[in-house]
N, C-alpha and C positions, 0 to 999 in steps of 0.2 A: 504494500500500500504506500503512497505517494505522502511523503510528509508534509505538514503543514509550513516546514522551514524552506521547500521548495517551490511554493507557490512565489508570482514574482508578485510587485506592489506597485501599484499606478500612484504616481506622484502628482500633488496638484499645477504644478507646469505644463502638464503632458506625457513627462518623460516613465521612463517604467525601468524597477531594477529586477535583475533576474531572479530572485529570489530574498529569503529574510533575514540571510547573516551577512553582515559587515566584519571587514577585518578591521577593527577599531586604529584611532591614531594611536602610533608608539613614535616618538618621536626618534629621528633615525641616527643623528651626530654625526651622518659619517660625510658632510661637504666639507670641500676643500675652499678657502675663500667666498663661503656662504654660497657654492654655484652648487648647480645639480649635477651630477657627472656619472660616468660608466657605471659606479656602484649602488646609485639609486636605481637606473635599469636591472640592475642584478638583480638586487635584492627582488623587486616588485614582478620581473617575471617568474619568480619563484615561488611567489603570492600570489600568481596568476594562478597558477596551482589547486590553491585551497580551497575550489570549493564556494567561495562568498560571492555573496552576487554584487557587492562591495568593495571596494577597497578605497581604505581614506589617510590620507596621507599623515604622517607626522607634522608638529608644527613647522608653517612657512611664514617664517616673520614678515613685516612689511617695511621694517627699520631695519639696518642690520647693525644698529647704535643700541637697540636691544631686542636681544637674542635670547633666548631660552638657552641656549648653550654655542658655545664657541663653532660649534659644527651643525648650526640650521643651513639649512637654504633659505636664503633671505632676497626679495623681490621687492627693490623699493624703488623702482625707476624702470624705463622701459629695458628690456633686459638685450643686450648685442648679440649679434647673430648666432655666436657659439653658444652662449646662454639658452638660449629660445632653443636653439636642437635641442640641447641638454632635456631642458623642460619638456619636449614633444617626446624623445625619446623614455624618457620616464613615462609618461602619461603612456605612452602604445605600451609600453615595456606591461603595465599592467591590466592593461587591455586585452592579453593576448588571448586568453581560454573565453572571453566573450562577458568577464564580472565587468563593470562600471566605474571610473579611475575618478576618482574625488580629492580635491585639495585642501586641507586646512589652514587657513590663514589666523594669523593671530600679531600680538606685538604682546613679548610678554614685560611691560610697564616696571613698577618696583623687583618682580620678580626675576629681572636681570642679574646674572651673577655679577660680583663686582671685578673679575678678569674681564667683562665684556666694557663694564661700561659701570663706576663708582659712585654714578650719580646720575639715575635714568629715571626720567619724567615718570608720573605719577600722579593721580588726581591729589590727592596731600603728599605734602614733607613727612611721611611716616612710615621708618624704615618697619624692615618684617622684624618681628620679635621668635627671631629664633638667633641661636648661640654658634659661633665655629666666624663671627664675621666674612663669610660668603658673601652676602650682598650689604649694599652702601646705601647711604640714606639718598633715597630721591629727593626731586627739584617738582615741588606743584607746577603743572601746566598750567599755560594762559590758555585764553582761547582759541588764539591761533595755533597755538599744540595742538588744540583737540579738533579741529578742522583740517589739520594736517594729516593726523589718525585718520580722519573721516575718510577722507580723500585717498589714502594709501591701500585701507582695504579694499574700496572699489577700483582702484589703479591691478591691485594684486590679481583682483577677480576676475577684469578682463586680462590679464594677460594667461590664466589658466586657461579662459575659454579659450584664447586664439593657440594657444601650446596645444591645444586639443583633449583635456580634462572636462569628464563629463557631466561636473557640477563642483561648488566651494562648499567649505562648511566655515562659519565665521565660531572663532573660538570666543565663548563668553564664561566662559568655568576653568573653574581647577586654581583661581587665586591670578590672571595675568590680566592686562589692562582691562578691559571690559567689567571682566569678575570683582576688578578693584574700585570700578567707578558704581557697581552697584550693591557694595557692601561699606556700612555705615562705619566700622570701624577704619576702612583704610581712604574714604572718602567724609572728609570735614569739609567740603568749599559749603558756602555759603554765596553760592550764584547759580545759574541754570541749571547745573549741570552737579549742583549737591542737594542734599536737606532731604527730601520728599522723594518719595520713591520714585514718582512720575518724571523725576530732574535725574536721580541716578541711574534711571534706565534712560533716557534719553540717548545717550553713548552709541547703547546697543541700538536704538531703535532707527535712529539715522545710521550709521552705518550700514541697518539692514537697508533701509530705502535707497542707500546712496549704492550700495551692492547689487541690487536688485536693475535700477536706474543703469548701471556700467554693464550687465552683462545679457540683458534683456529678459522679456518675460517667460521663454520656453528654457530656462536655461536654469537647472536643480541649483535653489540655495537653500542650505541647512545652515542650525544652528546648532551651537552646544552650552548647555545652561546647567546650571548648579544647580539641584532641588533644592541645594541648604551649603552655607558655608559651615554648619555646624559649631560654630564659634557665640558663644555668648554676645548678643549685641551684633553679630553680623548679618550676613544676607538669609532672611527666614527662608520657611518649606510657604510659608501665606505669602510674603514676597514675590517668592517663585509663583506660583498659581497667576496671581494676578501680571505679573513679566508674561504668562502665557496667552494671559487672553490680549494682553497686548499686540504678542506678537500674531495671533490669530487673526489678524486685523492686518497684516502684511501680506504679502505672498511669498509663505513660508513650506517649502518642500518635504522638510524632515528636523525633526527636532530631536536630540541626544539629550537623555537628564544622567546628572552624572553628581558629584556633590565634593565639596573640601577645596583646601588650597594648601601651598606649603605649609602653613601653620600648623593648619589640621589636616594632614592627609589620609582623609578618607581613602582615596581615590586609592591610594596603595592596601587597604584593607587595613589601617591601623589609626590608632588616636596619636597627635601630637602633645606635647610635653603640659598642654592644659587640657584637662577634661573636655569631651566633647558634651555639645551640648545637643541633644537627639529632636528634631521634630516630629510632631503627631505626624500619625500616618498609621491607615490600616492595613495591618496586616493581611498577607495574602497566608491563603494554607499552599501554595505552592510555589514552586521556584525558589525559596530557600534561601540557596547557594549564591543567587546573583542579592548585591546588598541594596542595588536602589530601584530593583525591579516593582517594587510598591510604593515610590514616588513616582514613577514613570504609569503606573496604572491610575493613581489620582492626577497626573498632570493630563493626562489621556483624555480624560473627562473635560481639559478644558479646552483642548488644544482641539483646531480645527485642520489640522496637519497630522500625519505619518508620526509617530513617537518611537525614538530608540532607546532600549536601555544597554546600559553596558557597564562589564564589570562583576566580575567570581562566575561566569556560565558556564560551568565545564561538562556538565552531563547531555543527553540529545532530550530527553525526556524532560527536563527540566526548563529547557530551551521552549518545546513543544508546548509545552503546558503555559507557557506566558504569552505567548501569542494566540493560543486557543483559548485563554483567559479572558482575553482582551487588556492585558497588563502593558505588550508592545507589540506594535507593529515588525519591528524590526531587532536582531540582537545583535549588540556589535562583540568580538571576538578579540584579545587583545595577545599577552602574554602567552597562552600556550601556542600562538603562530611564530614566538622563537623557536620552541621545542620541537614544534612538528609544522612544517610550511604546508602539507597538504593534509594535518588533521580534519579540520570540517567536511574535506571532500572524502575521505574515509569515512569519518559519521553519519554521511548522509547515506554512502555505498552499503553500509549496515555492516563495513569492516570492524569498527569499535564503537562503543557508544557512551564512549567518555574524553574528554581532549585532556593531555597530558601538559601539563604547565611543571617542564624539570626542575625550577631554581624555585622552586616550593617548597620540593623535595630533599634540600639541604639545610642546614642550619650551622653557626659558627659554634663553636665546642663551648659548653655550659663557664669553663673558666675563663673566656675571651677577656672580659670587660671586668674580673675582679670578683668578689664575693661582695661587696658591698654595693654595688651596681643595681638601677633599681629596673623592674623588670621591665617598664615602658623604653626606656634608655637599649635596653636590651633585644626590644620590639625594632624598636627605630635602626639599629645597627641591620638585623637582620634582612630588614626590608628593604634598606638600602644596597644591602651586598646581593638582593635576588634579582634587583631591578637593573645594576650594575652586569651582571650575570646576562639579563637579558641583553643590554647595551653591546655585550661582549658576541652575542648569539647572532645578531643584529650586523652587524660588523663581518663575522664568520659569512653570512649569505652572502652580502652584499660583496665579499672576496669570492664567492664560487665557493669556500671551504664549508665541512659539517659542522654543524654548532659543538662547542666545548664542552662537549656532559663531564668531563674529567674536572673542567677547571672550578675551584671551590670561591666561596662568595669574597674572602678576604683577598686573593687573588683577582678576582674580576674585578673588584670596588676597587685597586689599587692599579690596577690596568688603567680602565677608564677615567680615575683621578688625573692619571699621569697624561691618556690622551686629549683629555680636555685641559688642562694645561698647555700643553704643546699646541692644539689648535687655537688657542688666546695667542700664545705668543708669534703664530703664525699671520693671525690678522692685523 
């Protein structure tokens, strides 16, 4: 019998994806001088592989003054001819088995390492409150910042149309400029564009018209939104709801609800060094395993758009059961596409019916961090040496080579330290 994750989804542009898994963004580090090059091809026709009727890219900054990491592809100007192959090549590269090649744009604001950039705009002066000085205290933008913003993501957007990418996703979650201008703790202005939620989503909401405006009306734009920054005083799960019926009110393709930011990174499956703070939301009896699949079932109800959720999916049943819930439209797939590049298309073939995510399956030896080490400290290290792990796996494809099962989390987190370093020093 034909699965319900095989059925494709008509999008309100027109357009149609071939079915209901997305290989979620992971973002990929491995540009040389922020361009696209041979190893993004790589990598993504070997994504072509998997199965998804999706594919959506890691982030593609619009600045390359701030970067998510020393190794984005960054598009902040019309890009030279070598460039622009790059980008088409990429885009066919995951085109190949016939899934759907999608771009994620983003500018990640205060969330710039400070190897990128020690002082990177931000709706307030108000650096992240996390410890290791990684990042620098940003510079509030004026207005013309944020028109500049405006302007760069629909610059980005068409040049993915014309690269031949066959829809954007505008990043507004996970804590980077959007997610900052609509969360009260990292957004103090006091003018259009702070105070009242209606001024904080403002950001996103032209962006989205000025997106929409650049790359025409037949042409998939999605978004990705936060059910909740989970943070005391930050961006609520009621927030979110009402950000939807906003955006309902756009012409909006596909919506990602996803939640956290570095402070609190949910989005890695753990809590940050302050207690999370949890919003209402009912529970479902099924799907379990995915964590924000029952914000994405109540966001569902508001959203006049396609909803994806994403984040812990590993079982097919599990999967099944949330779109035959009506909890999503769509699942995106993240982490176990390091492990296995053609898991989902396995899962679907009725070869396994479970996806394997290896750097889960590790952990660093109980005396790492000391006897006095407190266990969330302890959390945090791990996470970072799986996600590092992943980065390494990432890297592995996009060389043609198998992914590292050997290599252990202290080793890939100290790899990856060392190559994002070297690609700072590079730029």
């Amino acid at each position: 019998m034909t699965s319900i994750l095989e059925q494709p989804l008509d999008l309100p542009c027109g357009a149609q994806l071939p079915n209901r898994l997305c290989k979620a963004a992971m973002t990929e580090q491995i540009a040389v001088g922020n361009r696209a090059g041979e190893g993004h091809a790589r990598l993504y026709r070997a994504w072509s592989e998997s199965g998804c009727g999706m594919l959506l890219t890691g982030n593609v900054l619009i600045d390359r003054r701030h970067l998510e990491s020393p190794g984005n592809v960054a598009v902040d100007g019309r890009p030279d001819a070598d460039h622009m192959a790059a980008l088409k090549a990429w885009a066919a590269a995951g085109q190949e088995r016939g899934g759907k090649m999608w771009m994620q744009i983003s500018h990640a604001g205060r969330q710039t390492p400070k190897l990128v950039n020690p002082a990177p705009h931000a709706p307030s002066a108000i650096p992240l409150d996390l410890p290791g000085g990684q990042f620098g205290t940003p510079v509030a933008m004026d207005g013309h910042d944020i028109r500049k913003v405006i302007e760069g993501f629909a610059l980005c957007a068409s040049v993915a149309r014309e690269a031949g990418f066959d829809g954007v996703q505008i990043h507004g979650a996970h804590g980077y400029l959007i997610s900052q201008f609509l969360n009260p703790r990292a957004n103090q202005r006091e003018d259009e564009w702070g105070g009242y939620l209606e001024n904080r989503a403002r950001l996103l909401l032209e962006t989205v018209e000025a997106v929409r405006t650049a790359v025409g009306a037949d042409f998939p734009v999605g978004v990705k939104l936060n059910s909740a920054d989970f943070q005391t005083g930050g961006f609520s799960f009621e927030e979110c709801r009402q950000v939807v019926r906003w955006l309902s009110e756009k012409k909006i393709d596909l919506l990602e609800v996803s939640g956290g930011n570095y402070e609190q990174p949910k989005l890695l499956g753990i809590e940050g060094f302050e207690a999370a703070e949890y919003q209402p939301v009912r529970e479902s009896t099924k799907a379990r395993e995915a964590f924000f699949v029952d914000y994405a079932g109540e966001v569902r109800e508001e959203a006049s758009m396609p909803v994806m959720a994403t984040g812990g999916f590993r079982s097919k049943i599990a999967m099944e059961e949330a779109v035959s819930a009506g909890l999503a439209d769509m699942i995106g797939i993240g982490a176990p596409l390091c492990t296995d590049p053609r898991g989902p298309a396995k899962m679907l073939a009725g070869e396994i019916d479970r996806l394997e995510n290896h750097a889960k399956t590790m952990r660093l030896g109980p005396g790492f961090l000391g006897p006095d080490s407190g266990i969330g400290l302890f959390k945090m290290i791990n996470a970072l040496g799986q996600q590092a792990w992943n980065y390494m796996a990432i890297e592995a494809l996009s060389e043609g080579r198998d992914v590292p099962r050997k290599l252990g989390l202290l080793s890939a987190y100290n790899k990856h330290q060392k190559r994002q370093k070297s690609q700072a020093r590079a730029l």
